[in-house]
C-alpha positions in Angstrom: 134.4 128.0 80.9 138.3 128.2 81.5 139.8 125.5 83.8 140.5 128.1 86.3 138.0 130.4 85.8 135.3 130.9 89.0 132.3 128.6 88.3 129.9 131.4 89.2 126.8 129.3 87.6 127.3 126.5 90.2 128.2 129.9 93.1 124.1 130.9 91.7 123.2 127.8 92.0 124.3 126.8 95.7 122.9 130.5 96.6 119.3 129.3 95.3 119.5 126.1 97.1 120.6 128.0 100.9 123.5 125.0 100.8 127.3 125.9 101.6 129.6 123.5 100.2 129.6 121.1 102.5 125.7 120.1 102.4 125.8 119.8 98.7 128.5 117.2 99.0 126.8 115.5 101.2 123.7 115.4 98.7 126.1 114.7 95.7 127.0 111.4 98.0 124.0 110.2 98.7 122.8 110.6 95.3 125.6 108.1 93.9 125.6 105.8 97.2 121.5 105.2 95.8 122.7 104.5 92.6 125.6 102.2 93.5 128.5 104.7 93.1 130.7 105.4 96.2 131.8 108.8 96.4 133.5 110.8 98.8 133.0 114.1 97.9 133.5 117.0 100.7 133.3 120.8 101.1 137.0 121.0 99.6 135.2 118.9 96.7 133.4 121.8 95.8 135.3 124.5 96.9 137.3 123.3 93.8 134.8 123.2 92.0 133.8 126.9 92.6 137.4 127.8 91.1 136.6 126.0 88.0 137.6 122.1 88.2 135.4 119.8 86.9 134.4 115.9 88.1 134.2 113.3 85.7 130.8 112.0 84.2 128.8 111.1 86.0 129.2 113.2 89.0 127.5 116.3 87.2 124.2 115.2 86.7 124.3 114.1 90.3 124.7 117.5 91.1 122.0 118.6 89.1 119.8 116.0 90.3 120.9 117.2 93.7 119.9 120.7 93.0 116.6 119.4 91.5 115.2 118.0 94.4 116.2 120.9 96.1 115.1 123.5 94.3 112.1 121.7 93.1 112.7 122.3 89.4 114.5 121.1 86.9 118.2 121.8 86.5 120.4 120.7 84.0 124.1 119.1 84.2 125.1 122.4 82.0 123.5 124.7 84.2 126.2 123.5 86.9 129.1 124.6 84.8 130.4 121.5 86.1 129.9 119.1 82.6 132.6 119.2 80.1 131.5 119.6 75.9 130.8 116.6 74.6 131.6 114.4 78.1 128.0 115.1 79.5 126.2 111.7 80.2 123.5 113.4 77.5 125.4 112.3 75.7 124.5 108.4 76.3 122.1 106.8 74.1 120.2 106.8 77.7 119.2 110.2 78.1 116.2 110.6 75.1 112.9 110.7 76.3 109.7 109.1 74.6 109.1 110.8 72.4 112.1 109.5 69.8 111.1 109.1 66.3 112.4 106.1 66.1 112.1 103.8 69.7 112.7 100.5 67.6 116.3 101.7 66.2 117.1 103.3 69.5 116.0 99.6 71.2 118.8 97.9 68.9 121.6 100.8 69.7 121.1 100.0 73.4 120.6 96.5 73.2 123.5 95.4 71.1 125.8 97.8 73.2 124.5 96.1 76.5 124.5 92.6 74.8 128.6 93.7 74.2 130.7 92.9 77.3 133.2 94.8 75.9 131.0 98.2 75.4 128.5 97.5 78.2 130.5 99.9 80.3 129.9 102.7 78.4 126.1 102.2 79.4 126.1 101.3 83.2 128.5 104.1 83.9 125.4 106.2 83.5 123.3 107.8 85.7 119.1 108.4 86.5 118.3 111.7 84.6 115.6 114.0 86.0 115.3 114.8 82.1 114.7 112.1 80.2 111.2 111.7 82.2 110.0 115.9 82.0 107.6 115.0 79.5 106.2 111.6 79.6 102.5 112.5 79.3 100.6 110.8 76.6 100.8 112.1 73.1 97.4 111.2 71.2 98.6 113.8 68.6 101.8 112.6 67.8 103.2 111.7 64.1 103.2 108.5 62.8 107.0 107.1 63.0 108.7 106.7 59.6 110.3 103.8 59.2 112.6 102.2 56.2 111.1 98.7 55.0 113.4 96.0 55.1 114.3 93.2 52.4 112.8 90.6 55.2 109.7 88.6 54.2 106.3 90.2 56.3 106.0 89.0 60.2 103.8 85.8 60.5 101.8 85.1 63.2 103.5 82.6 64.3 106.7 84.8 64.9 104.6 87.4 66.8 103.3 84.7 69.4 106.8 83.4 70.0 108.0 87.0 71.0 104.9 86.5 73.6 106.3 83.3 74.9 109.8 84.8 75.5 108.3 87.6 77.1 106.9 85.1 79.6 110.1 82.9 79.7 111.7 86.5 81.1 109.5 87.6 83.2 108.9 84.2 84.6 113.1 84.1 84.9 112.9 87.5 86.9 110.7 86.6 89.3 112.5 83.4 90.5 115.5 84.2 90.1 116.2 88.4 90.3 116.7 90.3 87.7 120.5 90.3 87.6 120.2 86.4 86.0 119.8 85.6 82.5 119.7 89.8 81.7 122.4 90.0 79.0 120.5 87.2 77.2 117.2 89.0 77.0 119.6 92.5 75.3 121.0 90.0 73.0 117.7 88.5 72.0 115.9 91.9 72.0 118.9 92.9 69.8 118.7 89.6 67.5 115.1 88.2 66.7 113.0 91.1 68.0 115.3 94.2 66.0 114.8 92.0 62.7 110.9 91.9 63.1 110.5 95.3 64.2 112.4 95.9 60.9 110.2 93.7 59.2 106.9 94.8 57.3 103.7 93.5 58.4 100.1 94.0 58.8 98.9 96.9 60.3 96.9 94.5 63.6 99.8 92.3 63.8 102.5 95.2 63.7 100.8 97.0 66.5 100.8 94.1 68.7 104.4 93.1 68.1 105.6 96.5 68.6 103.5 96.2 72.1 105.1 92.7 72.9 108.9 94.6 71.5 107.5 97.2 74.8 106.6 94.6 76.9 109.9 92.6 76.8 112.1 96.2 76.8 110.1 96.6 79.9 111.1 93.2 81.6 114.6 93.9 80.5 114.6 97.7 82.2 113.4 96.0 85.7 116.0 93.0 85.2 118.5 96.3 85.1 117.3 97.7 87.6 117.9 94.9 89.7 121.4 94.7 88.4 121.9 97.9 90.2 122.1 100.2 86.5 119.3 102.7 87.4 120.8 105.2 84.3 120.4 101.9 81.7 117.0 100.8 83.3 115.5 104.4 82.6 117.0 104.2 79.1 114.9 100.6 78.9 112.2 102.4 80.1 111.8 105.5 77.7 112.4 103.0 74.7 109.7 101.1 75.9 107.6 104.4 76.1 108.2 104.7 72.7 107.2 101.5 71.9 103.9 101.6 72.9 103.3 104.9 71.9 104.3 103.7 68.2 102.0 100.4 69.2 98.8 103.2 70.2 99.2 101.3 73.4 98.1 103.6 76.0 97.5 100.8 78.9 101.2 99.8 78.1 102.4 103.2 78.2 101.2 103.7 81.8 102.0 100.1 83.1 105.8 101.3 82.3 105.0 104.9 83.7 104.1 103.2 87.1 107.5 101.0 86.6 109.3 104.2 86.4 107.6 106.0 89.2 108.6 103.0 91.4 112.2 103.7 90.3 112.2 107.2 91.0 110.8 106.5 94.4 113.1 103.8 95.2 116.3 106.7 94.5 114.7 109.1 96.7 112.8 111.1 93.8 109.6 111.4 95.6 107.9 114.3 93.9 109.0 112.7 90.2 106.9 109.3 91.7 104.3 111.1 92.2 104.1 113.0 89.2 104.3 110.0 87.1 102.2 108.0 88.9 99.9 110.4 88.3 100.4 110.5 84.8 100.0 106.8 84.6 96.5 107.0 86.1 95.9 109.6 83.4 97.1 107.6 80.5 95.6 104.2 81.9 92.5 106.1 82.4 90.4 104.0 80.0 92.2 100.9 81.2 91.1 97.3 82.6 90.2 97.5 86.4 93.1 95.4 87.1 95.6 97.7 85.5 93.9 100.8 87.1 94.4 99.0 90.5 97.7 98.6 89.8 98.4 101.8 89.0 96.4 103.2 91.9 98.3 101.1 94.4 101.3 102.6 93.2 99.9 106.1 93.3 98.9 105.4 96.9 102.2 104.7 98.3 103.7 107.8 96.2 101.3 110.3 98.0 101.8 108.2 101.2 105.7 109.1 100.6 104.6 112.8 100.1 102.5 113.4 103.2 99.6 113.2 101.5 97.6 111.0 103.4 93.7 111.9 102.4 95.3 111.1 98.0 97.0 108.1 99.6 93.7 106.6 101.4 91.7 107.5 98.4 94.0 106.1 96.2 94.1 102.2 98.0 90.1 102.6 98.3 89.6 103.0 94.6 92.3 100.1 94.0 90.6 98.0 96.1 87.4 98.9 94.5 88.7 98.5 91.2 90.8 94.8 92.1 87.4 93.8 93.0 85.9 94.4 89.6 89.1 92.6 88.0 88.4 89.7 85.8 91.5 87.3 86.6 94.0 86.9 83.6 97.3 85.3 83.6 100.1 86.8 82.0 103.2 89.4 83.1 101.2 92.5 82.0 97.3 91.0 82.7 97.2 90.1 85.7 97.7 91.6 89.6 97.3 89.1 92.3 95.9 89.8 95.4 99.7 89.8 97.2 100.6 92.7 95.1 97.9 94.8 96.2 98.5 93.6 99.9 102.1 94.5 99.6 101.2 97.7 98.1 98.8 98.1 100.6 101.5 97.7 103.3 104.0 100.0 101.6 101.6 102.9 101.9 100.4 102.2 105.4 104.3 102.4 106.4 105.0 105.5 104.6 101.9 107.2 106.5 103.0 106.3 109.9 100.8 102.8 110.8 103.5 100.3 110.9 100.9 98.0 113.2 98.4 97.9 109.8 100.9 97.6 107.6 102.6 94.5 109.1 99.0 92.8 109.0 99.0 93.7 105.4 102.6 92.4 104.3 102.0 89.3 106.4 98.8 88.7 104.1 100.9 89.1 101.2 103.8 87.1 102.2 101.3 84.3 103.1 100.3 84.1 99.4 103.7 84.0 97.7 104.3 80.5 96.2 107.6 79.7 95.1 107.4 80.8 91.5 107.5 84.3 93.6 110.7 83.9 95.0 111.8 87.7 94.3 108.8 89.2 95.4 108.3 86.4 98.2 111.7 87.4 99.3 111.7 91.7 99.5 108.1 91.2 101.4 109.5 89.1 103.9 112.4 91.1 104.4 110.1 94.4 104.4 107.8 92.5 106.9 110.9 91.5 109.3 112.3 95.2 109.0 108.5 96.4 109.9 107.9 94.0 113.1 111.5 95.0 114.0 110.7 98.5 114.4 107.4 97.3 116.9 109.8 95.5 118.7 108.3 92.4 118.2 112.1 90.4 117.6 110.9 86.7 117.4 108.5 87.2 114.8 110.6 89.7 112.8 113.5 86.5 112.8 110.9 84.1 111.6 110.6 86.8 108.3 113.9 87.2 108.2 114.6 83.2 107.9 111.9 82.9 105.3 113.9 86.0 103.4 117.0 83.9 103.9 115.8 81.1 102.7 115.3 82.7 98.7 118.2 85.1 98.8 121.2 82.9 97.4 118.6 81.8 94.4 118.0 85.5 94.0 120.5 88.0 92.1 119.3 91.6 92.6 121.0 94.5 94.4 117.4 94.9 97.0 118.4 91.3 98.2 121.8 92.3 98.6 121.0 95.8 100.5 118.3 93.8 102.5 121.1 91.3 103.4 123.0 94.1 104.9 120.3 95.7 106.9 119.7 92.3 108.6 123.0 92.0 109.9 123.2 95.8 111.2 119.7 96.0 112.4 120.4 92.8 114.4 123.4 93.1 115.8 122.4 94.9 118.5 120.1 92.0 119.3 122.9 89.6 119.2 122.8 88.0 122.9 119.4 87.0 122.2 119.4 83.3 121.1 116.5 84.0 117.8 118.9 87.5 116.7 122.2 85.1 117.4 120.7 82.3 115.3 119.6 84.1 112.1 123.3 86.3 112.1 125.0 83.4 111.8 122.8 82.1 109.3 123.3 85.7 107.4 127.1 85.6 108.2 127.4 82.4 106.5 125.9 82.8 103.1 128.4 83.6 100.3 127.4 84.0 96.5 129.6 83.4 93.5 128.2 86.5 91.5 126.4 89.0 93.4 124.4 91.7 92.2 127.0 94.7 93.0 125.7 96.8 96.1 129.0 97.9 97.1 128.6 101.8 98.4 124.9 101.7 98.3 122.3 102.4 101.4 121.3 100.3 103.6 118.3 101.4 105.0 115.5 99.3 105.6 114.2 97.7 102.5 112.5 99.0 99.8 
């Protein structure tokens, strides 16, 4: 389309939707602002975008996620007649779904870009894609990958268990720390030690489980992004490690990072894409261990909790329960769920339906049984759990959370700490004459961190 030539698909488009101008700015704002990106689009925005301008990457496929989620079906960034040839963010290694040929080569292409300071940009300037997760459903059909052999000598063993042990170093790392710490060093190690023995040839057993432990640590390194506040690159993470496990005939791995990615979508406001693939994880984990169907249940509860859907939600947090109480307790990132997780879960969906009384009995129970090697999740419960008793008016208790949340955030790097942080000191400030409010906002007004995980132009609602 000409440069000056009426954008008539986007004029179809904004018809379809019953928006003017105006509204689908607004939607194109709060899009970014979710994703970190501060725009300031208005109706002029579009109306010159209606003659035939166009944004810059990535601001078309926020449009088309806007029109998405309003139309309820899928719309492209070309169908907005807003991308440019060959500047669409499709044009990312970020945007392929799961079902690549080859996830191990397009692990290395996005890990040694990320692990590049100097090319990094050209990945976090990307944005989540309502495409790249259309068809994530199992694939028990699906062709076995070919892959050139390398000139390196067969996998051992022992090299397999150590890619286990870093996968606990990492995940360990995340949860004391955030995922914003120590995240370029897991994309340079995926890129280093795990590319060569994914190259590698090896026996059939032992290639399957290091291409599960190759999904497991893409995995970590997705949610580490997504605490860096890079939801485009942590989706990319995500469909590689899809891939992955689908090449590792993992199908309990497969929907442990489905229900990673229907958290995501929920967190940006995607609440029917939640649903669906938490749905789709309950499918694929069907066969699964009790724990792992209770975790993926607990997640499908608070996603039909999100959608209104209150007899799916209640069902869904029965049958967790049911199923946590069958679990045999493992240790390990991807073997076990504590009970806190499911309490926390629990209290998510009780919110989203309406009972914040029940839920703040829940959350407590989960921030009671925390320890400090949970400083993250310690952390965003107390925060949730002071944002809850807030909102019952109940002040005193709500600062006692918010002290407890204090007391983890400047070990913690990750963009939710940071947004939490901010809702503190609005939600308060109202409260400020009273001597518990006064005490904990100069506590809050005080704190100062020497990197922070960027939240600049996101929301601040309560947290997540």
């Amino acid at each position: 389309m000409a440069r000056h030539q009426p954008n008539r698909q986007l004029a179809l488009l904004l018809d379809e939707a019953e928006w003017n101008p105006a509204e689908l700015a607004r939607a194109v704002n709060a899009l970014g602002k979710a994703q970190g990106l501060r725009l300031r689009y208005d109706r002029t925005s579009v109306a010159h975008w209606l003659t035939g301008s166009r944004p810059r990457p990535p601001v078309p496929d926020l449009v088309a996620a806007a029109f998405s989620r309003r139309t309820e079906r899928l719309v492209t960034a070309q169908e907005t007649g807003l991308s440019r040839p060959g500047q669409a963010a499709d044009d990312l290694p970020l945007a392929s779904g799961a079902g690549d040929d080859d996830a191990a080569h397009r692990l290395t292409i996005l890990a040694r870009t990320d692990a590049d300071p100097a090319r990094r940009s050209q990945l976090t300037r990307g944005v989540y894609s309502l495409r790249a997760v259309e068809s994530p459903a199992w694939d028990s059909e699906r062709p076995a990958p070919r892959r050139p052999r390398s000139s390196h000598s067969r996998v051992s063993a022992e090299e397999v268990g150590a890619l286990r042990e870093m996968c606990q170093i990492f995940a360990d790392l995340m949860e004391r720390h955030g995922g914003a710490h120590a995240r370029a060093a897991l994309a340079s190690y995926l890129t280093d030690d795990t590319a060569r023995l994914l190259a590698a040839p090896a026996e059939s057993a032992l290639r399957r489980e290091l291409f599960t432990l190759a999904a497991q640590l893409t995995h970590v390194l997705a949610r580490m992004t997504m605490d860096a506040g890079h939801p485009g690159l942590a989706q990319g993470y995500f469909t590689t490690a899809l891939g992955l496990a689908s090449e590792a005939d993992d199908r309990r791995m497969y929907a442990i990072t489905l229900r990673a990615m229907s958290l995501q979508a929920l967190q940006l406001g995607f609440h029917e894409k939640a649903s669906q693939l938490a749905d789709t994880a309950i499918d694929a984990g069907r066969h699964a261990d009790p724990a792992t169907r209770a975790f993926l249940l607990s997640q499908s509860a608070v996603t039909h909790a999100h959608a209104g859907q209150r007899r799916r939600a209640v069902a869904d947090l029965a049958a967790a329960e049911s199923q946590f109480d069958r679990a045999t307790r493992k240790a390990g990132p991807f073997d076990a769920y504590p009970r806190a997780g499911l309490d926390y879960q629990s209290g998510r969906t009780l919110l989203a339906l309406g009972d914040a009384e029940q839920a703040a009995r829940s959350l407590a129970t989960s921030a009671a049984a925390r320890g400090d090697h949970q400083r993250r999740s310690g952390a965003l419960t107390h925060a949730r759990l002071a944002a809850t008793l807030l909102s019952l008016g109940r002040l005193e208790e709500s600062c006692v959370h918010w002290n407890a949340f204090l007391d983890q955030y400047l070990s913690l790097r990750l963009v939710l700490a940071d947004d939490a942080l901010t809702y503190l000191r609005r939600s308060l400030y109202r409260y400020r004459d009273q001597p518990h409010a006064a005490a904990v906002l100069h506590r809050a007004r005080s704190l100062t961190r020497t990197a922070p995980a960027s939240s600049k132009g996101r929301r601040t609602g309560p947290p997540r």
